[in-house]
RODO-2510 file (C-alpha; in nm, 4 decimals, decimal comma):
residues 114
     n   res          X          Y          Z
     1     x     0,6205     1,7229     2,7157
     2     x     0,7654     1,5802     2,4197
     3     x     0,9544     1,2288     2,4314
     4     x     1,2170     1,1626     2,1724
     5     x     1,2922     0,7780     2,1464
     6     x     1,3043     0,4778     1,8519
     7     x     1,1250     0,2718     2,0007
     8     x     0,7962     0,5036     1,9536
     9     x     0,7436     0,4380     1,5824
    10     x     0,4472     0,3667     1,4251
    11     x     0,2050     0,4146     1,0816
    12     x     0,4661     0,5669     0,8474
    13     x     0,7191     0,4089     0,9143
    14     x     0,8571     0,0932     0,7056
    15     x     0,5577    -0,0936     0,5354
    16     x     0,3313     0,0120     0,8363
    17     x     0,1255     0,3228     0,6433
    18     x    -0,2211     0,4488     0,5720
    19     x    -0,3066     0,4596     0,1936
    20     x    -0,3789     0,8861     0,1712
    21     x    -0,1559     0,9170     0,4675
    22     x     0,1588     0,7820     0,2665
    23     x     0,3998     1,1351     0,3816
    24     x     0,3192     1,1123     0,7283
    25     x     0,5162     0,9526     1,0289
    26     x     0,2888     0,9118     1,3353
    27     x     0,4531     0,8408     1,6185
    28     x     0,2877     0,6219     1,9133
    29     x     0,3199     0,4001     2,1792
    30     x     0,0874     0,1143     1,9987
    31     x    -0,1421     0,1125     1,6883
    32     x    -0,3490    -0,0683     1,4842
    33     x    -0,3963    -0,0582     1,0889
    34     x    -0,6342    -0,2590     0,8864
    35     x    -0,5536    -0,2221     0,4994
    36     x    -0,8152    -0,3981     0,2150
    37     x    -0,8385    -0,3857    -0,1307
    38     x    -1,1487    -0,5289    -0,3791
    39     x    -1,0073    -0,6271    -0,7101
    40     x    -1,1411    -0,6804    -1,0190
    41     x    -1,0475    -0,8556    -1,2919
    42     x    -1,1102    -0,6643    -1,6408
    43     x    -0,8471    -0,8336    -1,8627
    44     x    -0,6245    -1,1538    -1,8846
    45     x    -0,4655    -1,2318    -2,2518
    46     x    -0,0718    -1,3545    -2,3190
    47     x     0,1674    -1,1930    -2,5141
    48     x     0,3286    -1,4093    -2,7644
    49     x     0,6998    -1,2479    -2,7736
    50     x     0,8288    -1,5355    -3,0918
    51     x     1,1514    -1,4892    -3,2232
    52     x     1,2408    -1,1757    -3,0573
    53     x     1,2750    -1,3750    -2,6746
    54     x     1,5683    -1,6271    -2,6633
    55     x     1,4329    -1,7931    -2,3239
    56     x     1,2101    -2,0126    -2,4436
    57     x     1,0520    -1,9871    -2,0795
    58     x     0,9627    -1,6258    -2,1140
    59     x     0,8529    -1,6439    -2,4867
    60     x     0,4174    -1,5914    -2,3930
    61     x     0,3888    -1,3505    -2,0662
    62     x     0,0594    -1,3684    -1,9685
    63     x    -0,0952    -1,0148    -1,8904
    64     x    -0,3941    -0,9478    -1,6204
    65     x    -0,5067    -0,6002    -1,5671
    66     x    -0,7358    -0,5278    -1,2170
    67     x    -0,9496    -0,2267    -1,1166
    68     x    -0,8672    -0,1708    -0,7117
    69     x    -1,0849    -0,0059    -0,4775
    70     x    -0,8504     0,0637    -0,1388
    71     x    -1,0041     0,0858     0,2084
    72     x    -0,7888     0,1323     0,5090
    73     x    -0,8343     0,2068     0,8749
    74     x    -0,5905     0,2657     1,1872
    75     x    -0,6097     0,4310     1,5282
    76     x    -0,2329     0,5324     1,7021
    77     x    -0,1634     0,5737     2,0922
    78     x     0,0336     0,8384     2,1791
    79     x    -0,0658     0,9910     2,5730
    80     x     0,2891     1,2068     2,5642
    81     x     0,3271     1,4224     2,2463
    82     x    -0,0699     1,4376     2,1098
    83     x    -0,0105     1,8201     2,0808
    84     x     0,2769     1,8106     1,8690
    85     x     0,1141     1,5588     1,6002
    86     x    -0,2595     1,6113     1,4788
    87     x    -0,3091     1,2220     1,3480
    88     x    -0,2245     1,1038     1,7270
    89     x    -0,5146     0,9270     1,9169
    90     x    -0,7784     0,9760     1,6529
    91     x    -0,9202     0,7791     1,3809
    92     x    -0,7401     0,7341     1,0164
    93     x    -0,9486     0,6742     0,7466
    94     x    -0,7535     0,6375     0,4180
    95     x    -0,8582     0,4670     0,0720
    96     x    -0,8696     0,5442    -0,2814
    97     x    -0,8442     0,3199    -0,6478
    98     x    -0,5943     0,2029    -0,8492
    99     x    -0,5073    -0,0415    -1,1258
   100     x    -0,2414    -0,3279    -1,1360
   101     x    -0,0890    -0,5083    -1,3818
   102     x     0,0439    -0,8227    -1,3249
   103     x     0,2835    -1,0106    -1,5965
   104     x     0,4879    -1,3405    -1,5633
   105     x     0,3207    -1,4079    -1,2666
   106     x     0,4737    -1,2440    -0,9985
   107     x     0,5426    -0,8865    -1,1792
   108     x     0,3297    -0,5834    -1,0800
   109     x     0,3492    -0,2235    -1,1620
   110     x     0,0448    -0,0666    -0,9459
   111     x    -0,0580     0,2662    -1,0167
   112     x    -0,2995     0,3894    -0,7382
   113     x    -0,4396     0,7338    -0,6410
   114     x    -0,5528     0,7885    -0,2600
***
């Protein structure tokens, strides 16, 4: 029996994923998903741009590097179409590390590997 519908969406889809389960959809009736990450601090200096920025607000970015450790966890219901998707009704376990680099506050390139 398998049951097509849109209102059966769940990790994959959106923001809603597993970090090492990123190309996945898993479809489901309900789910859970808890995602964590440990950061640490290993740098935080400022960039002094001068006379090459006109804005005199962006003239010093500040720059903060962080080592991330990635943990996440999630469980999906699916009692119709189990056979059809192997990461139905069974535990996900997903996590990895990473580093991120903020700037100007609210800037972050993240490079991560799960």
């Amino acid at each position: 029996m398998c049951i097509r519908d849109s209102n059966i969406r769940a990790i994959g889809f959106d923001e809603t994923y597993i970090r090492g389960y990123d190309l996945y959809l898993i479809d489901g009736l309900d789910f859970a998903y808890i995602k964590n990450s440990l950061r640490y601090k290993i740098a935080d200096s400022e960039i002094d741009w001068g006379k090459w920025m006109p804005l005199e607000g962006w003239k010093r970015m500040p720059v903060r590097i962080y080592i991330v450790a990635n943990g996440d966890l999630g469980y999906v219901n699916n009692p119709f179409n189990f056979e059809t998707n192997d990461f139905a009704n069974r535990m996900l376990i997903g996590g990895g590390f990473g580093m991120d680099f903020v700037m100007y506050y609210s800037r972050v390139i993240r490079i991560e590997l799960s």
